[in-house]
LUMDRENTOR-430719 format. One record per residue (C-alpha): x, y, z; residue in three letters; residue number from 1. Coordinates in nm, 4 decimals, always signed. Layout:
px / py / pz / r / k
X / Y / Z / ALA / NUM;
...
This chain:
px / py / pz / r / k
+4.5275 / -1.7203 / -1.7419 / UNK / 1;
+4.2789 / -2.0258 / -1.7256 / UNK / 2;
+4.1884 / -2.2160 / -1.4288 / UNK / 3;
+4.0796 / -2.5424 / -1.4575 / UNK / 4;
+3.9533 / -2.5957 / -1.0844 / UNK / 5;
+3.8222 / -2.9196 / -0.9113 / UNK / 6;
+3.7563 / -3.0292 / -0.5479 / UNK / 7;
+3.6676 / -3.3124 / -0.3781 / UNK / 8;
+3.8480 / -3.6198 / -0.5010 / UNK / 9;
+3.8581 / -3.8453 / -0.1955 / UNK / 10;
+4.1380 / -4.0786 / -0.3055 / UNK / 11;
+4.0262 / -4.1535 / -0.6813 / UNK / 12;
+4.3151 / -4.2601 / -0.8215 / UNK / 13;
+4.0846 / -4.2184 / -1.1985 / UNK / 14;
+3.9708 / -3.8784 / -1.1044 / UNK / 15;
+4.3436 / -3.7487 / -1.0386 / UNK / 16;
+4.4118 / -3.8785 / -1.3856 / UNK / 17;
+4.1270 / -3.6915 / -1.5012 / UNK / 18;
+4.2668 / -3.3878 / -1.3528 / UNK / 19;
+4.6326 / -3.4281 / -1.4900 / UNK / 20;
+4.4916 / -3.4693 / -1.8184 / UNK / 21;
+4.3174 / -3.1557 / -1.8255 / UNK / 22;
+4.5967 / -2.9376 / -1.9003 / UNK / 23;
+4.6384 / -3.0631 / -2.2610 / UNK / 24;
+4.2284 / -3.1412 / -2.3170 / UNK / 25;
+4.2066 / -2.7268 / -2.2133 / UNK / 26;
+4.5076 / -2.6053 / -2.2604 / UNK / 27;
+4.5087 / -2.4534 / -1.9022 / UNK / 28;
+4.8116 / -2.3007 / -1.7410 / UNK / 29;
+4.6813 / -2.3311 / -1.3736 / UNK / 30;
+4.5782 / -2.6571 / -1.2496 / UNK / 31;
+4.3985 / -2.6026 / -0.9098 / UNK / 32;
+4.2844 / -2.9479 / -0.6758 / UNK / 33;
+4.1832 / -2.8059 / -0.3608 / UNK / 34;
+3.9750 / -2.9953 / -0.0418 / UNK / 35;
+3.9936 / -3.3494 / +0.0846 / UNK / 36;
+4.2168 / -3.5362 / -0.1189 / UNK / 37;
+4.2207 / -3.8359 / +0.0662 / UNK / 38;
+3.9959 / -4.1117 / +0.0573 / UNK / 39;
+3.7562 / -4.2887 / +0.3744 / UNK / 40;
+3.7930 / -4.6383 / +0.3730 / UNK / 41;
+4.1361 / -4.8844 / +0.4274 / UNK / 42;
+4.0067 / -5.2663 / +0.2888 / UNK / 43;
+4.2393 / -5.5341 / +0.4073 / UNK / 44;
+4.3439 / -5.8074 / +0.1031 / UNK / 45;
+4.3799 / -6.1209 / +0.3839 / UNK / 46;
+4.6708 / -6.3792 / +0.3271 / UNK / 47;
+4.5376 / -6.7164 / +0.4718 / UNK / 48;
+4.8116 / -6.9204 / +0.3112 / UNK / 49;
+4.5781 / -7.1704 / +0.1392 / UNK / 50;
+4.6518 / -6.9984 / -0.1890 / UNK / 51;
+4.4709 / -6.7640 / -0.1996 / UNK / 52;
+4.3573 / -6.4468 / +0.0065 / UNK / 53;
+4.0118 / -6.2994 / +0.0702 / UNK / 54;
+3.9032 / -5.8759 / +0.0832 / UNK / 55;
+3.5921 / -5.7209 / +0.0568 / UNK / 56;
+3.4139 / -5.3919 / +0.0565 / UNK / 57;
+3.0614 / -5.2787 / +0.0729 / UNK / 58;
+2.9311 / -5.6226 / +0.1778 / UNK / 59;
+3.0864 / -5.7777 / -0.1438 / UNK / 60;
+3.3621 / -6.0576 / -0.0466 / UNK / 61;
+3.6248 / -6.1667 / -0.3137 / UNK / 62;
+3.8846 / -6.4658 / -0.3553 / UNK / 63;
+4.1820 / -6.3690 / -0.5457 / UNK / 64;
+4.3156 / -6.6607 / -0.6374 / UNK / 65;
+4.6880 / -6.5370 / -0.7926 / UNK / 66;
+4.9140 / -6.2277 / -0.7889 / UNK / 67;
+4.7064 / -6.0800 / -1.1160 / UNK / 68;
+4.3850 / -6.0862 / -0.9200 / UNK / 69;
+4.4925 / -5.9303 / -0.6502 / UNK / 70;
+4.6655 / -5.6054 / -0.7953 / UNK / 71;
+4.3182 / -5.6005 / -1.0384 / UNK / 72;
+4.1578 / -5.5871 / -0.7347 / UNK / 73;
+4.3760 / -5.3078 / -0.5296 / UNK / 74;
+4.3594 / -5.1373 / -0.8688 / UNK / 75;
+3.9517 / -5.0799 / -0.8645 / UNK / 76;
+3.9637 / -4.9647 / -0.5020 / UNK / 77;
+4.2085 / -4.7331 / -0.5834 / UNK / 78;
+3.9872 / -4.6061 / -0.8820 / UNK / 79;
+3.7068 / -4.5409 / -0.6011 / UNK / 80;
+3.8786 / -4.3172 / -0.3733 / UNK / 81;
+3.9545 / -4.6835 / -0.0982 / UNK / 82;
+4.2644 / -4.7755 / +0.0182 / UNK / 83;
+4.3887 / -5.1297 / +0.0372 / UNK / 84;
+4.6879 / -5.3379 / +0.2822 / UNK / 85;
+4.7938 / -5.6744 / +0.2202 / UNK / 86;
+4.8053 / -5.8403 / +0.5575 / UNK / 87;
+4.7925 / -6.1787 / +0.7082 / UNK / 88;
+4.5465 / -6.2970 / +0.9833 / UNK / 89;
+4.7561 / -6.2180 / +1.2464 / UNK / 90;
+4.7988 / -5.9095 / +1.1184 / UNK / 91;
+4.3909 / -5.8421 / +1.0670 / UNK / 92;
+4.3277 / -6.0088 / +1.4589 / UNK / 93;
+4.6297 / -5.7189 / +1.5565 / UNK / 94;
+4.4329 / -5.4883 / +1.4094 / UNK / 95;
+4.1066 / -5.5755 / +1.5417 / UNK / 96;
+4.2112 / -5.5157 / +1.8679 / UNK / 97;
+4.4120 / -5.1772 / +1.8023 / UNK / 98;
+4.2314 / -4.9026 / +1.6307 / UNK / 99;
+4.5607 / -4.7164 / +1.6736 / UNK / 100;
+4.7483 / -4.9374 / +1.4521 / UNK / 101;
+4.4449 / -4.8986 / +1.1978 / UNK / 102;
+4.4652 / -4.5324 / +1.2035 / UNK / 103;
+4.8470 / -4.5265 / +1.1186 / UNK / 104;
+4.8125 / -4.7809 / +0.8560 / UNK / 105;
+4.5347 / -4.5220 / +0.7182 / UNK / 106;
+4.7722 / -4.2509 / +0.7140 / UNK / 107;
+5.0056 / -4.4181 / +0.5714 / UNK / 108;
+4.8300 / -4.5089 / +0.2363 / UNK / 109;
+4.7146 / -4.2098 / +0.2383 / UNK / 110;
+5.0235 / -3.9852 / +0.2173 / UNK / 111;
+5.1701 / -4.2970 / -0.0190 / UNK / 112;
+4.8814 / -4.2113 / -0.2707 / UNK / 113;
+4.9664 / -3.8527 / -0.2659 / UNK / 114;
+5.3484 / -3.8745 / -0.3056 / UNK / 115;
+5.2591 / -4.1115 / -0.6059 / UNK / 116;
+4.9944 / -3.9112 / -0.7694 / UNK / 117;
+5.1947 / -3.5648 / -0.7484 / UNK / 118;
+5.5114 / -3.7866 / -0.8380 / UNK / 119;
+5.2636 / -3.8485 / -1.1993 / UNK / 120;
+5.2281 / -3.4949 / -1.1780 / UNK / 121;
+5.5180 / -3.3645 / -1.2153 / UNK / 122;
+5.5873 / -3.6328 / -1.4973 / UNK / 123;
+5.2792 / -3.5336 / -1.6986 / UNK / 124;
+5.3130 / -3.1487 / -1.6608 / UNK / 125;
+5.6083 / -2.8965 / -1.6632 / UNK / 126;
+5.4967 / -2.7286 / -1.3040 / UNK / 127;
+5.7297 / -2.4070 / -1.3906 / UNK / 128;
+5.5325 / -2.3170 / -1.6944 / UNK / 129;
+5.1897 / -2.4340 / -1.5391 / UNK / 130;
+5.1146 / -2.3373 / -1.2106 / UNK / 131;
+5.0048 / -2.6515 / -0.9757 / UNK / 132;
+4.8344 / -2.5442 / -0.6855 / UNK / 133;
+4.7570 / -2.8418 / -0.4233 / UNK / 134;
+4.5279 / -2.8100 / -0.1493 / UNK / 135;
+4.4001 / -3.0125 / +0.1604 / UNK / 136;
+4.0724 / -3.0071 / +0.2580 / UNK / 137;
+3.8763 / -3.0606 / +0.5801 / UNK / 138;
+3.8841 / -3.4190 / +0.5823 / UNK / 139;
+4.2490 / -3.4333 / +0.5119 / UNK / 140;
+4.5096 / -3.5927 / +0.7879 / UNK / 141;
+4.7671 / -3.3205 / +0.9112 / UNK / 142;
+5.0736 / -3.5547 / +0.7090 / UNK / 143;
+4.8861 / -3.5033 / +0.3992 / UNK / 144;
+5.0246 / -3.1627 / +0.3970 / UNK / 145;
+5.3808 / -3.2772 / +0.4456 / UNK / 146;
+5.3436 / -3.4685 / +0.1587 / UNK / 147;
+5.2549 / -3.2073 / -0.0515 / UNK / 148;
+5.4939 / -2.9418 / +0.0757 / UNK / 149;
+5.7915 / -3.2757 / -0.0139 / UNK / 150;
+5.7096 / -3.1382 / -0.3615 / UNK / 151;
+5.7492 / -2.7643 / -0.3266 / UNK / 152;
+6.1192 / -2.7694 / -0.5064 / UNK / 153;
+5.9535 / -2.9701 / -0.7434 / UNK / 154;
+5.6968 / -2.6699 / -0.8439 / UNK / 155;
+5.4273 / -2.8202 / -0.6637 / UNK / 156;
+5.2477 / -2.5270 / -0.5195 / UNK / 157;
+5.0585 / -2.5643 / -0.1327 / UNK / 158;
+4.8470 / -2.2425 / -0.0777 / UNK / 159;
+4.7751 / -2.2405 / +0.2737 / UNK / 160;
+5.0334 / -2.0717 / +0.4198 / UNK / 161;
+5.0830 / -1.7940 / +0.1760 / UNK / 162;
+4.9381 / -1.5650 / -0.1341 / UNK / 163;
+4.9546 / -1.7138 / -0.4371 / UNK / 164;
+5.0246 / -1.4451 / -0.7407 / UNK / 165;
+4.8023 / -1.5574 / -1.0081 / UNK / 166;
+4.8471 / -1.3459 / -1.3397 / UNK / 167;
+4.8173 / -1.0089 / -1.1012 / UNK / 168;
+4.5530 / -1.1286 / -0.8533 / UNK / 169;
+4.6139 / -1.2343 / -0.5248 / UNK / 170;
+4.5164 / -1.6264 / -0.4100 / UNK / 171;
+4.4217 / -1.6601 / -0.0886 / UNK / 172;
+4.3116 / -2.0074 / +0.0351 / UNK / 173;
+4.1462 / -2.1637 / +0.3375 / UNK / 174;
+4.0960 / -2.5397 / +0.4149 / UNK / 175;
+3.8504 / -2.5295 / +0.7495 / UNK / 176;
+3.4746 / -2.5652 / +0.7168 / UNK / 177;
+3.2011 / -2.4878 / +0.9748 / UNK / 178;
+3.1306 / -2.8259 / +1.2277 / UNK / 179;
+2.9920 / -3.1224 / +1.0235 / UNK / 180;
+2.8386 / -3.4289 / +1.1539 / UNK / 181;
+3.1561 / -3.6072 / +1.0865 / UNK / 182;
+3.3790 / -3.4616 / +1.3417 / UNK / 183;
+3.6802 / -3.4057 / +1.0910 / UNK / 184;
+4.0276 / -3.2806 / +1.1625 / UNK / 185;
+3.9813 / -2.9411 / +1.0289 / UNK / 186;
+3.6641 / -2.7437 / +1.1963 / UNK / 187;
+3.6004 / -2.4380 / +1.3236 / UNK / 188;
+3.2758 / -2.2920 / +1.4590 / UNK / 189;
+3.1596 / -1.9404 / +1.3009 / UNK / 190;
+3.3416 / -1.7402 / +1.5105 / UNK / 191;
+3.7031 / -1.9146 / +1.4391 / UNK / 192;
+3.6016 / -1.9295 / +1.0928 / UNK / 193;
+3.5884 / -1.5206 / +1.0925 / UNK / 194;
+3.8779 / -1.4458 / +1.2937 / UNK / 195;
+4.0992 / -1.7077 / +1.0637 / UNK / 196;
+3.9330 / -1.5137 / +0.7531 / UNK / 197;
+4.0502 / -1.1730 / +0.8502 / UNK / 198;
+4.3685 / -1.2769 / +0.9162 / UNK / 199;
+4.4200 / -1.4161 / +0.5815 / UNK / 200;
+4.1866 / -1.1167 / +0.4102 / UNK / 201;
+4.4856 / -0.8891 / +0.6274 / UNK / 202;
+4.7410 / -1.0649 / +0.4240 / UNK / 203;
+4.6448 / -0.9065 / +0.0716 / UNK / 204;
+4.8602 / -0.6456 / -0.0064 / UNK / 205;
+4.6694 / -0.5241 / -0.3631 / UNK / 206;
+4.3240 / -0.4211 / -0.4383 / UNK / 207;
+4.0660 / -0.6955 / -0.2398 / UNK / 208;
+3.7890 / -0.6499 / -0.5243 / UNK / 209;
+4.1087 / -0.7915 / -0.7215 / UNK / 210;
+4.1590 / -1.1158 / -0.5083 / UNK / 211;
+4.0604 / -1.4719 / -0.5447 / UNK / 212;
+3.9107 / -1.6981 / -0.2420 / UNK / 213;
+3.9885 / -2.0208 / -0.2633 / UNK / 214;
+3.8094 / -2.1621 / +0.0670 / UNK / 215;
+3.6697 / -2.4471 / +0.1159 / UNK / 216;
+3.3706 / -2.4314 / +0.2879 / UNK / 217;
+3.0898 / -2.2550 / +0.0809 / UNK / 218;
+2.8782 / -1.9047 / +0.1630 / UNK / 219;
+2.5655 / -2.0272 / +0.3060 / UNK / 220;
+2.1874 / -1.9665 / +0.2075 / UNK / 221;
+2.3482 / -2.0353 / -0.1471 / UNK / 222;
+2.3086 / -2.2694 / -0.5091 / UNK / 223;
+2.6349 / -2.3994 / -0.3731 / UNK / 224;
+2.5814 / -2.5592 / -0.0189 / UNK / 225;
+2.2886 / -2.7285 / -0.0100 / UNK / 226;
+2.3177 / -3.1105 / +0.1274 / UNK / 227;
+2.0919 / -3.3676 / +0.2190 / UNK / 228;
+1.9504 / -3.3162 / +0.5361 / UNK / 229;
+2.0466 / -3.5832 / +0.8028 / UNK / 230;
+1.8429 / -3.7234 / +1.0982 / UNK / 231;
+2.0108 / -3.7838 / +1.4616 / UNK / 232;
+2.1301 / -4.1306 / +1.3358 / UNK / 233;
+2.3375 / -3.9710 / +1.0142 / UNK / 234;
+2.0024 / -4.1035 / +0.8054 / UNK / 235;
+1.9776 / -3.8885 / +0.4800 / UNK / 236;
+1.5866 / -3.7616 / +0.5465 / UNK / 237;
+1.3066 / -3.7957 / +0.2228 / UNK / 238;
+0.9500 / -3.7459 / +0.2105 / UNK / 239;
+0.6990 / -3.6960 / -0.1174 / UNK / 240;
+0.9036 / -3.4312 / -0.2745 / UNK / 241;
+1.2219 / -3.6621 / -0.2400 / UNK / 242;
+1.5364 / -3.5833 / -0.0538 / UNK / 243;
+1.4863 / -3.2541 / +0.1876 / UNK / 244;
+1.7826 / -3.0756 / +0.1027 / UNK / 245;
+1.9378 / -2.7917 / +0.3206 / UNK / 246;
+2.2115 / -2.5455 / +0.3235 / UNK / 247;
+2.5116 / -2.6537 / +0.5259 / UNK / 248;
+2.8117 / -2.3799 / +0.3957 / UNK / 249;
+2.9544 / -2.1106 / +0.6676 / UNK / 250;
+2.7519 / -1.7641 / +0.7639 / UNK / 251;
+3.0938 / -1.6710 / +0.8191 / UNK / 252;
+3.2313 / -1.7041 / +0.5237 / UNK / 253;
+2.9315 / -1.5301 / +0.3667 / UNK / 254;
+2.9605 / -1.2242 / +0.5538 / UNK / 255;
+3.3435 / -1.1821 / +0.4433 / UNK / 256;
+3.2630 / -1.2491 / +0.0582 / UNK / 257;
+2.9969 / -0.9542 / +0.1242 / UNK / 258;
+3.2111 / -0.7191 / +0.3185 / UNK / 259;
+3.5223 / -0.7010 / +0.0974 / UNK / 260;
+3.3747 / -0.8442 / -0.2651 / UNK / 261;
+3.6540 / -1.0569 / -0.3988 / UNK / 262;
+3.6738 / -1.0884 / -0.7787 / UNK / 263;
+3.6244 / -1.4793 / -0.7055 / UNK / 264;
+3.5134 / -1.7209 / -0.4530 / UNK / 265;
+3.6673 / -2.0816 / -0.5196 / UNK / 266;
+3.4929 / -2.3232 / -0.2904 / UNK / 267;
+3.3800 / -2.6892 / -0.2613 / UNK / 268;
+3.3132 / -2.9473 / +0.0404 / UNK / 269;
+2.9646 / -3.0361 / -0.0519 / UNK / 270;
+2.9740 / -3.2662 / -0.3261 / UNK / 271;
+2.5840 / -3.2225 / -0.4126 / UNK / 272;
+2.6164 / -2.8433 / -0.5074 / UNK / 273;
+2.7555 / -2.8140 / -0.8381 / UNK / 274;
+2.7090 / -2.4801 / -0.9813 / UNK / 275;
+2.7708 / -2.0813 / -0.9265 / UNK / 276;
+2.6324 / -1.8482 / -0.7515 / UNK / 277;
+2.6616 / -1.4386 / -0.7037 / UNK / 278;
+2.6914 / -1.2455 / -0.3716 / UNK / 279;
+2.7044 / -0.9278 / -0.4575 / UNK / 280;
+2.9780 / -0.8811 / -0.7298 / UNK / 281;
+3.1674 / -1.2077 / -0.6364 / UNK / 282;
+3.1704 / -1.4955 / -0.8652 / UNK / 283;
+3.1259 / -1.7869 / -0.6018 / UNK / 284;
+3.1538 / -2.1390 / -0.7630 / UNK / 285;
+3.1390 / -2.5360 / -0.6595 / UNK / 286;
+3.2362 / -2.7570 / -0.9046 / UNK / 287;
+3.0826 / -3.0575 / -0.6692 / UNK / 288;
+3.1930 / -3.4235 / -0.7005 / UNK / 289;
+3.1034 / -3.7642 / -0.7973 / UNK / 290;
+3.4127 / -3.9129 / -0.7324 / UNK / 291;
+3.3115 / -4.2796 / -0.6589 / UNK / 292;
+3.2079 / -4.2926 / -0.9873 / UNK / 293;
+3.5223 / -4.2485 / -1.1475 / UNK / 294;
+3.3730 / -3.8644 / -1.2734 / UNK / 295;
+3.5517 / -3.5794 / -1.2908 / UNK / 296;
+3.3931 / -3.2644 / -1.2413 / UNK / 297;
+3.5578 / -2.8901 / -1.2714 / UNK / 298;
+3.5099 / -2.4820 / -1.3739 / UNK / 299;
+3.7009 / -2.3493 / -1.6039 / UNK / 300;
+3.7720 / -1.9699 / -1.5125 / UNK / 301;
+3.9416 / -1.7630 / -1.7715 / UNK / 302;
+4.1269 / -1.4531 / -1.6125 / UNK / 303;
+4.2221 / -1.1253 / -1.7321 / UNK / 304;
+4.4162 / -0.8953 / -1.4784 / UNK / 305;
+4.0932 / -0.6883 / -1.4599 / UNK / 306;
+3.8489 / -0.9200 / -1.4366 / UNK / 307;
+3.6548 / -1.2704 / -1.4685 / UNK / 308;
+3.6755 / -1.3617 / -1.8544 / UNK / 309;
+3.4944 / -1.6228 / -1.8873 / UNK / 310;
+3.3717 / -1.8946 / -1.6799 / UNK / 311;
+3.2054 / -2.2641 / -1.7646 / UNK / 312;
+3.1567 / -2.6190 / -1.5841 / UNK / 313;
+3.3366 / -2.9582 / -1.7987 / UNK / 314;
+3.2780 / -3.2706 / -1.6705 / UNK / 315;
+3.3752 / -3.6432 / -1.7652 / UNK / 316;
C-alpha cells in the first residue's frame, strides 16, 4: 500500500486540489487528509447598490465593479484557506451587532466547502479501489464531521470513531491536541489526552508494534513540534538568533508512542515542523503546512504488511 498523507489545509480550496491530484501524480491507493480542514477567516463581499460592492482582507480593500470581479475575487480567498458571504449593509450592521449570527454564517461556509470539495472527490477518484480517509482536526467545528460522515456511502472514510484496516495494519486516529493559546474546540489537557489514548490503544485487536497512529497532536521534545514561541499578547518572540522556537506537541502522546511502539505515528497540527522523527522503533512524521501559499506539502509511506517500506516528503 502507499500513503500519500497531508495535514493542515485550513480551507485551501488549491491545496485540496493538490491533494486529489496526488493519486494519479503517485499512483497512491490511500489518500489520507487528516487535522483542521477548515479555514479562520469569513470576509464579507458588501452590496451597497451603487453598482458595485466593496470586501477586503488583510487591510487590503477592493471594488468589484461586475459579477466577473466578484467571483475572481471569492475565488482567491477560497485559494487561501478564507471564506467569503455576499451580504448587503444591513446585513453587515446585523452582523456587527450579533457575533452569533457571525459564527453560524462561519459554519456554514465551512461545512459548504467540505461537502463541495469531497463532492470533487469522489468525482476525481474511485473511493472503493482507493481508500479516502478524512479527518478533522482540532480547529475543526463539531458539523464538520457531519459533513464528512454525509459521504460515508459514498466511500468516504471518517476515522475517528473506528479502526481503519489498512493492508493488515490497524489505523487508529485521534483529533485532540494538548491546550493551545487559541482556545479551540477540540483540547484536552495531558491527562484527558492519556485516558482518550488508551481507550483507543484498547481498541486494537492485532499486534500494537503492527498499528498505525494517526493523531494529531505531535510527541513532544521532538523534530516535529517545535513552534514559535509566543509572548502573553500572542506576539511570535525573536532575538539575535531569530525566531526562539519551542516544542509545543503532547507529553502524553509521547509516553504512549514509547510504551506500546506502533509501526507508525501519523501526526500534524504544527505547521512549522515538517519532517520525521524516531521514538524508539516508531516512525513519527509531520508533513507541516504552508497552506496560505497555495503549497501542498505530504509523506509518502509505502507499506508492506510487515513493515515501513519506504518513506519520503513531496511537496508543490
Amino acid at each position: 500500500m502507499r500513503i500519500f498523507y497531508s495535514v493542515d489545509v485550513h480551507g485551501a480550496e488549491t491545496v485540496w486540489r493538490k491533494w486529489i491530484s496526488a493519486i494519479s501524480i503517485y499512483e497512491c491507493n490511500c489518500l489520507m487528509l487528516c487535522g483542521d480542514l477548515a479555514g479562520k477567516a469569513l470576509v464579507p463581499i458588501i452590496d451597497y447598490g451603487k453598482g458595485y460592492s466593496k470586501s477586503g482582507y488583510f487591510g487590503r480593500e477592493v471594488k468589484l465593479k461586475n459579477e466577473e470581479e466578484i467571483v475572481d475575487w471569492e475565488r482567491k480567498l477560497a485559494n487561501g484557506g478564507v471564506y467569503s458571504c455576499r451580504i448587503t449593509s444591513d446585513e453587515l450592521k446585523e452582523m456587527q451587532k450579533n457575533p452569533d449570527l457571525v459564527d453560524q454564517i462561519m459554519k456554514r461556509e465551512v461545512v459548504q466547502r467540505m461537502r463541495n470539495w469531497l463532492d470533487l472527490l469522489c468525482e476525481k477518484i474511485d473511493t472503493s479501489q482507493v481508500k479516502s480517509i478524512v479527518m478533522p482536526g482540532n480547529d475543526d467545528p463539531k458539523e464538520l464531521d457531519e459533513a464528512i460522515k454525509e459521504y460515508t456511502d459514498r466511500g468516504i472514510i471518517y476515522p475517528t470513531d473506528k479502526i481503519v484496516d489498512l493492508e493488515g495494519h490497524e489505523l487508529i486516529s485521534h483529533e485532540y491536541v494538548t491546550p493551545t493559546p487559541w482556545d479551540t474546540p477540540r483540547e484536552t489537557d495531558e491527562k484527558g489526552m492519556e485516558k482518550m489514548l488508551e481507550e483507543k490503544v484498547g481498541w486494537l485487536k492485532g499486534d500494537v508494534h503492527n498499528s498505525i497512529w494517526n493523531i494529531h497532536c505531535p510527541p513532544k521534545d521532538t523534530d516535529i513540534d517545535a513552534a514559535p514561541k509566543l509572548s502573553a499578547d500572542l506576539k511570535i518572540s525573536s532575538g539575535v538568533g531569530g525566531v526562539e522556537m519551542v516544542h509545543v506537541g503532547s507529553q502524553a502522546v509521547r509516553d504512549a508512542i514509547e510504551k506500546y511502539q506502533p509501526m507508525l505515528g501519523l501526526h500534524g497540527h504544527i505547521h512549522e515542523s515538517s519532517g520525521f522523527t524516531f521514538i524508539g522503533e516508531t516512525l513519527c512524521i509531520n508533513p507541516g503546512s504552508e497552506y496560505g501559499e497555495g503549497l501542498l506539502r505530504g509523506f509518502i509511506v509505502e507499506l508492506t504488511p510487515e513493515k515501513v517500506e519506504k518513506y519520503w516528503k513531496v511537496q508543490g
